[in-house]
C-alpha positions in Angstrom: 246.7 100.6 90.6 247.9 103.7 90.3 246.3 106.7 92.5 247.1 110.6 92.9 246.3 112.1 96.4 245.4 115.7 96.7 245.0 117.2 100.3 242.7 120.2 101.2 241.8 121.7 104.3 238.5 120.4 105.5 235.3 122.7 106.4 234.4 121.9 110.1 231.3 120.0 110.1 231.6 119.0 105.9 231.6 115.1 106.8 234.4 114.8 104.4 237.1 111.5 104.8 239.4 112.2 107.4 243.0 111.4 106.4 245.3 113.2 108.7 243.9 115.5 111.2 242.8 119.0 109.6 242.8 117.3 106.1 240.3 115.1 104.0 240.9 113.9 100.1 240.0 116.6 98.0 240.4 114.7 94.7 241.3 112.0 94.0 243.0 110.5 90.2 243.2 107.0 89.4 243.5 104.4 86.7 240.6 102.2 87.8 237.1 104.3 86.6 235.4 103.2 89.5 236.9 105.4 91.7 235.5 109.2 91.5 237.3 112.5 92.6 235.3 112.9 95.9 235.2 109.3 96.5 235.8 108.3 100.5 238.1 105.3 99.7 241.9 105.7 100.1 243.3 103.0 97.8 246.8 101.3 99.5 245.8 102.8 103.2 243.5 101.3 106.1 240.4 102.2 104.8 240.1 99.1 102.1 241.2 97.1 105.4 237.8 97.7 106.8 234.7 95.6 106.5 231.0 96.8 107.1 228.4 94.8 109.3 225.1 95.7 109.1 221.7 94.4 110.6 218.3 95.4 109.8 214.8 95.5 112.4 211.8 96.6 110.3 209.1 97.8 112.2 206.2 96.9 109.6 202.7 98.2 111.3 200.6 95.9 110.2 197.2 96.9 108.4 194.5 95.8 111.2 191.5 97.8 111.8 192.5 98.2 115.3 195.0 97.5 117.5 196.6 95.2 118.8 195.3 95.1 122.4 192.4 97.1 122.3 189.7 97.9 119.9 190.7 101.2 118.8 190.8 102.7 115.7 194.5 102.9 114.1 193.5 105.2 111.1 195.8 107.6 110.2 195.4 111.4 110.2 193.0 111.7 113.2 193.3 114.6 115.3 195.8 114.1 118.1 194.4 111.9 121.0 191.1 111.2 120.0 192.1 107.3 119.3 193.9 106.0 122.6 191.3 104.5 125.2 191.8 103.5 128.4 193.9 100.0 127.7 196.3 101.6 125.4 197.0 104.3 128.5 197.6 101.4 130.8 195.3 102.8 133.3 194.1 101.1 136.3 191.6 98.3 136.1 191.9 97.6 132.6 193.2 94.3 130.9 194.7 94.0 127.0 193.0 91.6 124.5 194.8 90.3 121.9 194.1 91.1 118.3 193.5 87.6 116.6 194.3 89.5 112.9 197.5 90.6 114.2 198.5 87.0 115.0 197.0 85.7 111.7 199.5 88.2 110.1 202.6 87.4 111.8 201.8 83.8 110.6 201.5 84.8 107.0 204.9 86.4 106.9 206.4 83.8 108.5 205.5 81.1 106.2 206.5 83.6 103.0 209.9 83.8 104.6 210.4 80.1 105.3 210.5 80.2 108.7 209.9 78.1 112.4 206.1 79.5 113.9 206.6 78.8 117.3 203.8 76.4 118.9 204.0 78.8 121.9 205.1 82.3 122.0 205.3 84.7 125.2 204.1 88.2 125.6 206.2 90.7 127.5 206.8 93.9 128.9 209.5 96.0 128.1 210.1 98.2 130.7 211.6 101.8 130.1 210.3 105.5 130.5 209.4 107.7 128.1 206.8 111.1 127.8 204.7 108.9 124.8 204.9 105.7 127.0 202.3 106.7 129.5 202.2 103.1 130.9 205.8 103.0 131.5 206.2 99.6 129.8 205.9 98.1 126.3 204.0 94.6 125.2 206.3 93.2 122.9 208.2 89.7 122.6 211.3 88.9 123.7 212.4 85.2 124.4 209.7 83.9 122.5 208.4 85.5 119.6 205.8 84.2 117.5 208.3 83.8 113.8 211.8 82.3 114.6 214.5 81.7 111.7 214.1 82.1 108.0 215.5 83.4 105.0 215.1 85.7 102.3 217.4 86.2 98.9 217.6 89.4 97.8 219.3 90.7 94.0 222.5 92.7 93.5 223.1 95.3 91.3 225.5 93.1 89.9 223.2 90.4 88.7 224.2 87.8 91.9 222.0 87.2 94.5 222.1 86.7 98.4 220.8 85.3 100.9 220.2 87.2 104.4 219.0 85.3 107.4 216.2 86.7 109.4 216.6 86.3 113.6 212.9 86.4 114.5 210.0 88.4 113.8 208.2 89.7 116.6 204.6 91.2 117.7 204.7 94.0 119.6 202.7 97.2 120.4 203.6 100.9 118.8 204.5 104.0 121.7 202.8 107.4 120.9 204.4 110.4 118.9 206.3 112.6 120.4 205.9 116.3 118.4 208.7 118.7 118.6 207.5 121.3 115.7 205.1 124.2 116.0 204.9 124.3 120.3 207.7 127.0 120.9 210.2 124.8 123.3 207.5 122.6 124.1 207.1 118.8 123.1 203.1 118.0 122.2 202.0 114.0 123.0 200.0 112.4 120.5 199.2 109.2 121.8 196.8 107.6 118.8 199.8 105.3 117.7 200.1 103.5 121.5 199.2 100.5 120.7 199.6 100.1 117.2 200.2 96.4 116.2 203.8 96.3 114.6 205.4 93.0 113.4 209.7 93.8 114.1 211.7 91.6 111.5 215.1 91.1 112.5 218.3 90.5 110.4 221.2 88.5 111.1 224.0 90.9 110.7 224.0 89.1 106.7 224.8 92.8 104.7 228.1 93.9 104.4 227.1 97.6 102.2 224.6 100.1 102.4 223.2 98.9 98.6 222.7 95.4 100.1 220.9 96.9 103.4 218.4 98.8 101.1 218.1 96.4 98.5 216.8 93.7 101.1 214.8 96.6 102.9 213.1 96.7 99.9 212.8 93.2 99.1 210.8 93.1 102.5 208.6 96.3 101.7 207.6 94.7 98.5 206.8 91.3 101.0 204.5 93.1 103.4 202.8 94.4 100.8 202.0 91.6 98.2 200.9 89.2 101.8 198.8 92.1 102.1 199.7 92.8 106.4 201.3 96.6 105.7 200.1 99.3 103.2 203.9 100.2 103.2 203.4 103.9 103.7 207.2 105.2 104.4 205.3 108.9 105.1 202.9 108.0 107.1 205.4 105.5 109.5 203.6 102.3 108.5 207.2 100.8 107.4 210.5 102.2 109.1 213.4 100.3 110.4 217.0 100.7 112.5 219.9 100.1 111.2 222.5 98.6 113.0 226.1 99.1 112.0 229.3 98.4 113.3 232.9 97.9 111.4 235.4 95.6 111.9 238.8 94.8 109.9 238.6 92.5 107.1 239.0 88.6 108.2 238.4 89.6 112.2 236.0 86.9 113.8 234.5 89.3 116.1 232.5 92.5 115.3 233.1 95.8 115.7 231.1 97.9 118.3 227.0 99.0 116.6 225.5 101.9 116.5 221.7 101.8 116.3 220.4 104.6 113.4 217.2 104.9 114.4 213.7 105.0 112.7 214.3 105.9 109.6 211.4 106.1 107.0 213.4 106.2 103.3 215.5 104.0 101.5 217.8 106.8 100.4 218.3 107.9 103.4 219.0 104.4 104.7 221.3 104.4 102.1 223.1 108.0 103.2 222.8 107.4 106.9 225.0 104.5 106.8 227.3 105.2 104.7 227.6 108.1 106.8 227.7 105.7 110.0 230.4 104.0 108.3 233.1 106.6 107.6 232.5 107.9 110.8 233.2 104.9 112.7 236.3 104.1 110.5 237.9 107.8 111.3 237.4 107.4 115.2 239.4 103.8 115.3 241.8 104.8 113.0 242.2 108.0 114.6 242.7 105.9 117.5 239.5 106.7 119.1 236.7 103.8 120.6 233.1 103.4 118.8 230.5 103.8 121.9 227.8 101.8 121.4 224.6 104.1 121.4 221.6 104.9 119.5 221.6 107.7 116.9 219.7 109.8 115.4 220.1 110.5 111.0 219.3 114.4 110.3 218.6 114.0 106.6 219.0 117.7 106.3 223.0 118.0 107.7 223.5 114.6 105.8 225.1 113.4 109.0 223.9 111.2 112.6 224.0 112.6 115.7 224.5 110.9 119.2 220.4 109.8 121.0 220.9 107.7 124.1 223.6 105.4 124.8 222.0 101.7 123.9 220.4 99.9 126.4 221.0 95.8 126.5 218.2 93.6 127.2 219.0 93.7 130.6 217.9 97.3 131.0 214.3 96.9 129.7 213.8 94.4 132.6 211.7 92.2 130.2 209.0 89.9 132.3 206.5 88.0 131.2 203.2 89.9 131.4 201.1 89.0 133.8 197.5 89.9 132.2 198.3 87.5 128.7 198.2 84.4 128.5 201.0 82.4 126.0 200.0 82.3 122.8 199.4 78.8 121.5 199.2 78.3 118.0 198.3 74.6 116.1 199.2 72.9 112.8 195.5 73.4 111.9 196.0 77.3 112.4 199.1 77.2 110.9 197.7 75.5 107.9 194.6 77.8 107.3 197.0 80.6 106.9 199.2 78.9 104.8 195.8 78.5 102.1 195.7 82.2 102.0 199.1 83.1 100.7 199.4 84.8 97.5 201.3 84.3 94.8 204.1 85.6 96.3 207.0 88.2 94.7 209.7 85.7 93.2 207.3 83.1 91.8 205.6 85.4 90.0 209.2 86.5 89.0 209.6 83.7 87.4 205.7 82.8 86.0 206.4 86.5 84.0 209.5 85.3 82.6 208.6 81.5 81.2 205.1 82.8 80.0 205.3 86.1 78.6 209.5 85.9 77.8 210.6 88.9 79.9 213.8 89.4 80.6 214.8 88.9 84.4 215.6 93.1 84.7 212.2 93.5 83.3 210.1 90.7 85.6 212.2 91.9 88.4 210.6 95.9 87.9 207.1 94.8 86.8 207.2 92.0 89.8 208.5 94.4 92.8 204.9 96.4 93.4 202.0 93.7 93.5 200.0 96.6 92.1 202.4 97.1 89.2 202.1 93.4 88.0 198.5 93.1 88.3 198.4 96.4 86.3 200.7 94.6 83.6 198.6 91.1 83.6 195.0 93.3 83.1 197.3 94.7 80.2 198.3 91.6 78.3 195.0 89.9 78.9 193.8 92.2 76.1 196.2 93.3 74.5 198.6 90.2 74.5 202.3 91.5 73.0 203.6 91.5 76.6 207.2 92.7 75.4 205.5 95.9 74.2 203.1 96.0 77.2 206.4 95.9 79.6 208.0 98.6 77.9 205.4 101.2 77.5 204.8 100.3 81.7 208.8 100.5 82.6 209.5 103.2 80.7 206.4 105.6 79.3 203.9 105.1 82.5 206.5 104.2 85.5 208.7 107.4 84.2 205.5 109.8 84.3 204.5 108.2 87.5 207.6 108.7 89.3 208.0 112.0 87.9 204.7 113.1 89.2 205.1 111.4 92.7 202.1 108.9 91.7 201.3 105.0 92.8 200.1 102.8 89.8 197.3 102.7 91.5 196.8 106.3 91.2 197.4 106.3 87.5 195.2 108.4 84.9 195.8 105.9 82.5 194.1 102.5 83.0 195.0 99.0 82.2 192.2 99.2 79.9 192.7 102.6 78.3 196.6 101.6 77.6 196.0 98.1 76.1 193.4 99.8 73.9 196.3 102.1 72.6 198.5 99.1 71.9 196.0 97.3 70.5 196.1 100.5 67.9 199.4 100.5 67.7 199.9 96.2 67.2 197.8 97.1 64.2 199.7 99.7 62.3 196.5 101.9 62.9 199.0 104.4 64.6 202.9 104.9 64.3 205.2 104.6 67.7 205.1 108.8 67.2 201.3 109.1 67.3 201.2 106.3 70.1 203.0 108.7 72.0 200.9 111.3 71.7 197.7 109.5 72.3 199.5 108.5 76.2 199.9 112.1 76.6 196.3 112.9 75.8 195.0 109.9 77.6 197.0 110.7 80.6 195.4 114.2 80.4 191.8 112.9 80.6 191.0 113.2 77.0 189.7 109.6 76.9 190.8 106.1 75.2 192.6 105.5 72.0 189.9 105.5 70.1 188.4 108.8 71.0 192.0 110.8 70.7 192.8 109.3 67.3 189.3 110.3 66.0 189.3 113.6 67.7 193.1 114.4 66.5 192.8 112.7 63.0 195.9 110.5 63.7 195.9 108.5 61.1 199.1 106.9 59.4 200.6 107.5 55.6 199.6 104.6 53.4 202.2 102.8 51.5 201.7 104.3 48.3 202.0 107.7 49.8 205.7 106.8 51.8 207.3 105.0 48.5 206.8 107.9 46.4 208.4 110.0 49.3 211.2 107.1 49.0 211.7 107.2 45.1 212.2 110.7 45.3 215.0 110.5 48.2 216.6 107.8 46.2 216.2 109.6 42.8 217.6 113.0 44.0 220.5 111.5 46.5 222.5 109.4 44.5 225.7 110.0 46.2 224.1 108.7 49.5 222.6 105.4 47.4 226.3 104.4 46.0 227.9 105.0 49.5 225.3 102.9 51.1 225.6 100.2 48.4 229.3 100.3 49.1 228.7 98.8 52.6 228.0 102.0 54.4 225.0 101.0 56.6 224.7 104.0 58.5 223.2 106.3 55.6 219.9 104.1 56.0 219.1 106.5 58.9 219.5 109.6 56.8 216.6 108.1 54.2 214.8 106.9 57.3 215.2 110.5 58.8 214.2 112.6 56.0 211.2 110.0 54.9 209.7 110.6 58.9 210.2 114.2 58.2 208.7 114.5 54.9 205.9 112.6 55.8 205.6 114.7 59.1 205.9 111.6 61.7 203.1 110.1 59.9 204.8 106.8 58.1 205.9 103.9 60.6 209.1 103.6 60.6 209.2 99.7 60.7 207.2 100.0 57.3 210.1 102.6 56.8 212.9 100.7 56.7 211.4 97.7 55.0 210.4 98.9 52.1 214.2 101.9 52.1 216.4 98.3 51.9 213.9 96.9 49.2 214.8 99.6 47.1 218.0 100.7 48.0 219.0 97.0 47.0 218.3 97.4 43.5 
């Protein structure tokens, strides 16, 4: 491979690749077009020597109507301290129930992801000090947890797959909120979170990139949220995770030293923060430096991490059993009645969309990933059946005006109803692809169903007769463009199918188009 180094000074602070001290790449040329001017990687040097390591714990708050050892209320967006009672405040005298829902829950995920339920789990506390801890401990689970082992396959952008473990999956109780903004210097306590249920999945340290880390941070979003135990609300807190990441040289047996990234709430910025992580781990040891092992902090708006606390081992917390639970004993028979309740869950439905409506696996994958999204598509198919066109029109028209407008499917203008009644239109030749369009714009302005917006517009296609007089005329007054087409040049076709759409002002279907240009081209 051949590659061209340019040096530049580098801007204090610009987080740029560090390849001798006061210098970063500045561009970089090369023969393989995978590698970009700008890129971080130094092909023949250290750099390619180094392999990432990367652990995920998801803190998934699970969607109880209270918490987890009380019966407060866990609704978001109340104002600040008016949903912590007495047992979430640890105060004196009081003793902590535990939520039967959240337990349910925990089960439920555990059997999606294949793995051990433990007959007998132990509550403990977690002991450190903190202004939104105002008990001075933390219920959580530590030598026992409720989910042991399992597994969960996640897709490449490649096309390959891959399996990461998951460690355990633990029950444990949110702290409060600690609010720096708006209190001039001051810190404001908002304690309605204490107590929060949260279920905290834990990776084996399985991903070896950033796209790996997100793409099975997503796999687990979409999880939660087809079992139906998280809303998955990245804003609002209700899914975040850390990321812990260390580097290590390729073929070492032992890891490098982590750093903890933690609680972040966005996928591209899981994405950013450690690949950020990364290069700044590689330039300290090749610089000759040590990685500390500490818990940082991502600051989306410098695009770089920033030292916390230095990481506590378990040791630290001073974890004991808690003395006001009891263990938590759970049966076969429980185990069983929530094993009835699961869902279809995300990759067998995968594969139910791909043997009975012939999607292709990219499609099924994107139609599959929101549970909302593929019920969406089923309610479309039921009526309007042509579930190729029905995927399309949802991937592309719908999910691409969605996005754009910062929308959930659920919050769509357009119903399942409303859109199969358009295809239906459009299955039928009662509307060209053109006027299809232009019927989802009106719909998704409010202007009603199909029906009403091709009545109320006068859509109405050009009848045959109408396009093949269009298309003698083309033919009769282009003759150069009919001999050089009948010579074997197959690309004129779209200048006749161009100038009949044109002349017939979007009006003639193009399918009807071309059949009837190569019928008479032909002779």
């Amino acid at each position: 491979m051949e590659v061209g180094i340019h040096y530049a000074p580098a801007p204090q602070g610009s987080g740029a690749r560090i390849v001798k001290p006061g210098w970063r790449v500045d561009a970089i040329s090369v023969v393989n077009p995978n590698l970009q001017p700008g890129d971080s990687q130094q092909v023949g040097t250290d750099f390619m020597e180094w392999e990432t390591v990367i652990g995920l714990e998801i803190h998934t708050q699970l969607a109880t109507r209270s918490k987890i050892f009380s019966g407060a209320s866990i609704a978001f967006g109340a104002e600040p301290n008016t949903q912590a009672c007495a047992v979430d405040l640890g105060l004196p005298g009081v003793l902590p129930v535990l939520n039967k829902e959240a337990v349910r829950m925990a089960i439920k995920f555990g059997l999606a992801v294949g793995a051990q339920i433990a007959p007998k789990s132990i509550f403990a506390r977690k002991n450190y000090f903190y202004p939104d801890l105002p008990k001075g401990y933390q219920i959580s689970q530590y030598e026992l947890p409720v989910v042991g082992k399992g597994k969960l396959t996640i897709e490449l952008e490649d096309g390959s797959s891959k399996t990461i473990g998951i460690t355990r999956a633990h029950l444990e109780e949110d702290a409060g909120k600690s609010l720096h903004e708006d209190f001039h210097g001051m810190t404001g306590i908002d304690l309605n979170r204490a107590g929060t249920p949260l279920l905290e999945i834990v990776s084996e340290p399985d991903m070896r990139s950033a796209k790996e880390a997100v793409a099975y941070m997503k796999k687990i979003h979409s999880l939660v949220r087809y079992l139906e135990i998280c809303d998955g609300n990245m804003q609002e807190g209700s899914f975040r995770c850390d990321a812990n990441v260390s580097v290590r040289k390729k073929g070492a047996p032992e890891f490098g030293t982590r750093a903890e990234l933690k609680n972040i709430n966005s996928f591209r910025f899981v994405e950013r923060a450690i690949n950020f992580e990364v290069e700044r781990q590689i330039d300290i040891l090749e610089s000759g430096g040590k990685v500390v092992q500490e818990t940082r902090l991502y600051d989306a708006n410098k695009h770089e991490t920033r030292s916390m606390r230095s990481k506590e081992e378990a040791m630290d917390y001073r974890y004991f059993p808690d003395p006001d639970l009891l263990p938590l004993a759970i049966n076969a028979q429980d185990i069983q009645a929530v094993r009835e309740t699961l869902p279809e869950l995300p990759d067998a439905k995968k594969q139910r969309f791909m043997q009975a409506f012939g999607l292709s696996d990219y499609d099924a994958a994107i139609l599959t990933g929101d549970r909302d999204l593929a019920n969406y598509f089923e309610t479309v198919v039921k009526t309007a059946g042509e579930a190729k066109l029905a995927a399309n029109w949802i991937i592309s028209e719908l999910s691409g005006r969605l996005n754009k407008e910062d929308k959930l499917i659920t919050d769509s203008p357009i119903s399942a109803a409303h859109l199969a009644g358009m295809l239906q239109r459009l299955t039928a030749g009662a509307i060209t692809s053109k006027m299809a369009k232009e019927v989802f714009d009106a719909m998704w302005n409010g202007e009603g169903d199909a029906d009403t917006i091709i009545e109320k517009r006068g859509l109405k296609p050009a009848d045959n007769s109408a396009v093949e007089k269009i298309i003698d005329e083309l033919i009769a007054n282009n003759a150069g463009q009919v001999e050089q087409y009948r010579a074997g040049k197959d690309k004129v076709l779209g200048f006749f199918v161009g100038q009949v759409m044109k002349l017939s002002q979007g009006k003639a279907d193009p399918a009807q188009v071309n059949k009837l240009l190569l019928e008479k081209l032909k002779k």
